[in-house]
N, C-alpha and C positions, 0 to 999 in steps of 0.2 A: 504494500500500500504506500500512499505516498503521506510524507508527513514535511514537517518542518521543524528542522533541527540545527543545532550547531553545538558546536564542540570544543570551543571555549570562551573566556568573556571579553566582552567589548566595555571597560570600564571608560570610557572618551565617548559611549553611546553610538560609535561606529557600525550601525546595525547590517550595515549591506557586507561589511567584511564576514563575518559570521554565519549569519541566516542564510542557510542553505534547504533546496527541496532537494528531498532523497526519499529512496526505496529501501523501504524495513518491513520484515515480514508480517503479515495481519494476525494479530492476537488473537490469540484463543482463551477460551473461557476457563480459570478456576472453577472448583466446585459452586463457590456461593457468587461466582462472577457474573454479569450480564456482558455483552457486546454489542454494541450499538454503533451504525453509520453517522457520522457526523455531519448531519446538515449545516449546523451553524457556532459559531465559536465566540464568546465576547473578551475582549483586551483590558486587563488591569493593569496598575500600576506595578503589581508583582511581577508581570513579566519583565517590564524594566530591568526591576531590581533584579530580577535571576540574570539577565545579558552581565551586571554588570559586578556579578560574583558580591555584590553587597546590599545587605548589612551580614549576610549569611553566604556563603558556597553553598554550590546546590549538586547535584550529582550528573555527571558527563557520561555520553553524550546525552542534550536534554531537548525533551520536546515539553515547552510553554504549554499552557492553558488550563482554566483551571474552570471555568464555564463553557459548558459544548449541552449542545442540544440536537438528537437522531432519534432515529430509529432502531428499535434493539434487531438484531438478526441472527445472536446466539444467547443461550444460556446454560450456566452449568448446573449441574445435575442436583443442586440444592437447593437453587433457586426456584421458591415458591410463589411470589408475589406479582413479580413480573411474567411478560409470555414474547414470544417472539411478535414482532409487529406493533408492542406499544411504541407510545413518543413520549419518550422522558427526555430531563433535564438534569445535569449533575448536581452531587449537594459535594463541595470539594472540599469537605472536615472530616479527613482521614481519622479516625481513632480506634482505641480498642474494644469500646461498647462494653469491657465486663470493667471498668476499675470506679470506684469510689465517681469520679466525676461525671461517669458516663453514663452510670446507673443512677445518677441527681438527676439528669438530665441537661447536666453540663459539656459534652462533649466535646467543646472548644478550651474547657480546661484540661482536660486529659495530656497529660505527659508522654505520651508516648503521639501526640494529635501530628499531623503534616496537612499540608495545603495540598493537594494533589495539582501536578502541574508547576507547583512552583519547588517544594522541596524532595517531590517523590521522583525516582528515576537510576538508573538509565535509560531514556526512552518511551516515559511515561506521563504523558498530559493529553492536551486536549485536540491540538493542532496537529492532527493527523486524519485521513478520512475512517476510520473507525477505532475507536475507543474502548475499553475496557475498566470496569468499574463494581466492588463490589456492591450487589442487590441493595444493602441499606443505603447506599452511596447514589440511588435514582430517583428523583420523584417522576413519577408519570403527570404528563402534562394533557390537560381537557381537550377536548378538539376546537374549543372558542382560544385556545390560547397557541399562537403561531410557534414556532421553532426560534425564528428572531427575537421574539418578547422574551421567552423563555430562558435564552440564550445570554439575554441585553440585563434579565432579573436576578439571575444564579446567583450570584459574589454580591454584587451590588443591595438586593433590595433585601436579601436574608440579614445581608452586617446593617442594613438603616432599622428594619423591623427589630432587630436586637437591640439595637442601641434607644432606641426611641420608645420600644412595648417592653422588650424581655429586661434592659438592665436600667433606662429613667421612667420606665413605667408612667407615664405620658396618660394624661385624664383631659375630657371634655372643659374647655373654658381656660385651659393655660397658655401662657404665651410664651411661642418654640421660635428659636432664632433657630436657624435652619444656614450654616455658613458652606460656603460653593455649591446656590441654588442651580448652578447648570452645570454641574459634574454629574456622571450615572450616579454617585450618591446621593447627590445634594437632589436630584428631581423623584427619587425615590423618598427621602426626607420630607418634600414640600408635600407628597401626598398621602403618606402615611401619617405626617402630624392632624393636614384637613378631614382625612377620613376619621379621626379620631377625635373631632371639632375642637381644635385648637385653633386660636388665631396665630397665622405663621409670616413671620419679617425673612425674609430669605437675603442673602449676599451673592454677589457675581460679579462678574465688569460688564460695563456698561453695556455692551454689546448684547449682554444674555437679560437683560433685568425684565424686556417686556413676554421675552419666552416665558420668563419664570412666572411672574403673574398670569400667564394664561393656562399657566400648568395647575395654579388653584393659589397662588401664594399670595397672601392678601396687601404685603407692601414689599418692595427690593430696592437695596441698596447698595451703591457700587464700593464694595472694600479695598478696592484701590483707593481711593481716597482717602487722605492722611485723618479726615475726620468720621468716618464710617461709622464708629461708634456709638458717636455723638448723634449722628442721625436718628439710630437705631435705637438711642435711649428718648431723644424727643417722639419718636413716634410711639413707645412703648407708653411715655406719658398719657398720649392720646387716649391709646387703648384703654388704659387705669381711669382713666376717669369714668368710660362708658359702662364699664365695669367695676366704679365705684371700691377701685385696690389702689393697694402699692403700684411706682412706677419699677420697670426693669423687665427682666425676663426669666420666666419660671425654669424650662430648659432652652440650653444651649447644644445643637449638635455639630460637635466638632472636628473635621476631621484633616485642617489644612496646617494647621500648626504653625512654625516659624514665628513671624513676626507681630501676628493676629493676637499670641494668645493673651496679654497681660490687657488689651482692648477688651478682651472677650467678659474676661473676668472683674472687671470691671458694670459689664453690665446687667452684673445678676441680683435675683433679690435677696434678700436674708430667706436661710434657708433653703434653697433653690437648688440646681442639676445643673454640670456641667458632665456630658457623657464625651467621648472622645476615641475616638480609634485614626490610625492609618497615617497620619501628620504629613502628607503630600511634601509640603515646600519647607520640611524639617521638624525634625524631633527634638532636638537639641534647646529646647526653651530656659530664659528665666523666670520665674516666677514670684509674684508679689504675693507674700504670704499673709499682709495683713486681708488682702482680698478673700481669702481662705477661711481664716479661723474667725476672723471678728464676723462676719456674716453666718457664719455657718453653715455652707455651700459644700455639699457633696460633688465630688468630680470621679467620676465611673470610667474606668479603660472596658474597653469594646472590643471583641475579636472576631470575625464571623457570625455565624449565629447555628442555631439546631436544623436539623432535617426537618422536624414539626413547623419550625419558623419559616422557612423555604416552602414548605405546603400552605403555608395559611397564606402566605403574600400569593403564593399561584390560585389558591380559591378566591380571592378577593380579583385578581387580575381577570379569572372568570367570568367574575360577579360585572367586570366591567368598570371596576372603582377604583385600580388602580393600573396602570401601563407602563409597558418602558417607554422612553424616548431615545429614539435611534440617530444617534449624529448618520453615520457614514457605514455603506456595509463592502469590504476590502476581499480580493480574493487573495490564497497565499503567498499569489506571484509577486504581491504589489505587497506584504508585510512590512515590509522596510518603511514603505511610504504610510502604511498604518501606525505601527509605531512611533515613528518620527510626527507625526500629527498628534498623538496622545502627549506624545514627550512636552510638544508647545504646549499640550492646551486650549488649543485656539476650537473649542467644542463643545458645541452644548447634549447631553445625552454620552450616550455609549459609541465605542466604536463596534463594529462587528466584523469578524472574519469566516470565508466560507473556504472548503477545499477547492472549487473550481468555478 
């Protein structure tokens, strides 16, 4: 089959030196395995990071991808759930299902957990035309819900639904700053907070703010701007009044990091949520600690989320209440030029990749 691989790293982000199509044998099914055609593939920021052997080494030679959506057309001999001919979507929270975390229903804590596509391998992700994945590791997808939605949902809207329902636990009437409303997070955030009737301030660059409000986001403001904050706390005032509260913001979701975060922290209320995962434009923060303790402010790390969270976002995408938004859909020839477009940024929505 043909896949897309490379076989060492490009830490200069030199994608076209590396990323090579090649011919590797078509996987076969373990006992508890499914095997599925890959229709459709979505791009994260992991895969970056694996070209560029950091923050982690990953294992060689490596095929990316860590959300694929096919058709199954084998299964092994244990596999009860699945049948030849469903359409599933990957859940890529590798773990071991029996240890203390995974029997909470923690399985993104789990110690022995891998991202499939970014740290499993040799020669094991998603960018290939058929994939291999164990049975728990599938959700089957409705026939109202496409391969590309599915695909655009996998990574994306399972880690917003975690962060947003499973760890700030998010209630009708609060108000969710929602920060990079036009990243595949950021547009899964604006409408998992509205589904959940929250009034939601979303951030992007200018370019993206009027997408975001028609995405459901009920104000956007350009965080480019030295004063973004400030915006985002006078309109918060707004809200307090109609609502007869405090001014500020109940949760925060965070997932851009860098320069944003002591602004962010800033605009919370006593008491309040700042949840956080993934820190795009750096991890490396200082933090102002009176922001912290004198308020009283919980801030939650985020990692993925469960296979049940993955289901519930795909029955709502069902339901019609909630969708991906699809920037651009790339075929493998042209990877280079998909990555190097994620790298800028310059996108509203998801990228997608297809085999052909």
């Amino acid at each position: 089959m043909k896949a897309l691989v490379y076989e060492e790293y490009a830490p200069d982000d030199n994608y076209s030196k590396i990323l090579k199509i090649k011919e590797i044998p078509d996987p076969k099914p373990k006992s508890n395995e499914v095997v599925f055609k890959v229709i459709m593939t979505g791009l994260n920021h992991d895969d970056i990071w694996g070209m560029r052997g950091k923050p982690i080494q990953i294992p060689m030679p490596h095929i990316s991808g860590t959300d694929a959506a096919g058709e199954v057309v084998a299964i092994g001999d244990d596999v009860t759930t699945i049948k030849i001919g469903d359409r599933v979507v990957s859940h890529g929270n590798l773990s071991c299902r029996v240890c203390i975390a995974c029997t909470d229903g923690r399985e993104y804590d789990c110690r022995s957990r891998k991202i499939w596509g970014f740290q499993t391998g040799p020669l094991w992700g998603g960018f290939c035309e058929f994939a291999h994945l164990p049975e728990v590791n599938v959700v089957k997808i409705p026939d109202t819900v496409s391969y590309e939605d599915a695909a655009a949902a996998s990574m994306t809207m399972t880690t917003s639904w975690h962060m947003l329902v499973g760890r700030a636990k998010i209630k009708p009437g609060q108000t969710v700053l929602i920060m990079g409303g036009g990243s595949g997070m950021g547009t899964f955030g604006i409408q998992i907070a509205k589904l959940y009737g929250c009034d939601v301030i979303t951030t992007a660059s200018q370019s993206k703010l009027e997408d975001c409000l028609k995405l459901g986001a009920d104000f956007a403001v350009d965080h480019r701007q030295d004063d973004w904050h400030k915006q985002v706390y006078t309109i918060s005032k707004d809200i307090a009044k109609k609502k007869q509260t405090g001014p500020g913001i109940d949760v925060i979701f965070e997932h851009i990091g860098g320069s944003h975060w002591n602004k962010e922290l800033t605009l919370l209320k006593y008491g309040s949520t700042l949840v956080t995962t993934g820190a795009t434009t750096g991890y490396d923060v200082h933090t102002d600690l009176r922001q912290v303790f004198f308020k009283g402010v919980s801030i939650l790390g985020s990692t993925q989320g469960t296979r049940a969270e993955l289901e519930s976002g795909i029955f709502w995408m069902s339901k019609g209440k909630l969708r991906s938004i699809v920037d651009s859909v790339y075929t493998f020839e042209n990877a280079v030029e998909a990555h190097c477009k994620m790298l800028k940024g310059n996108l509203f929505g998801k990228i997608l990749m297809k085999p052909s």
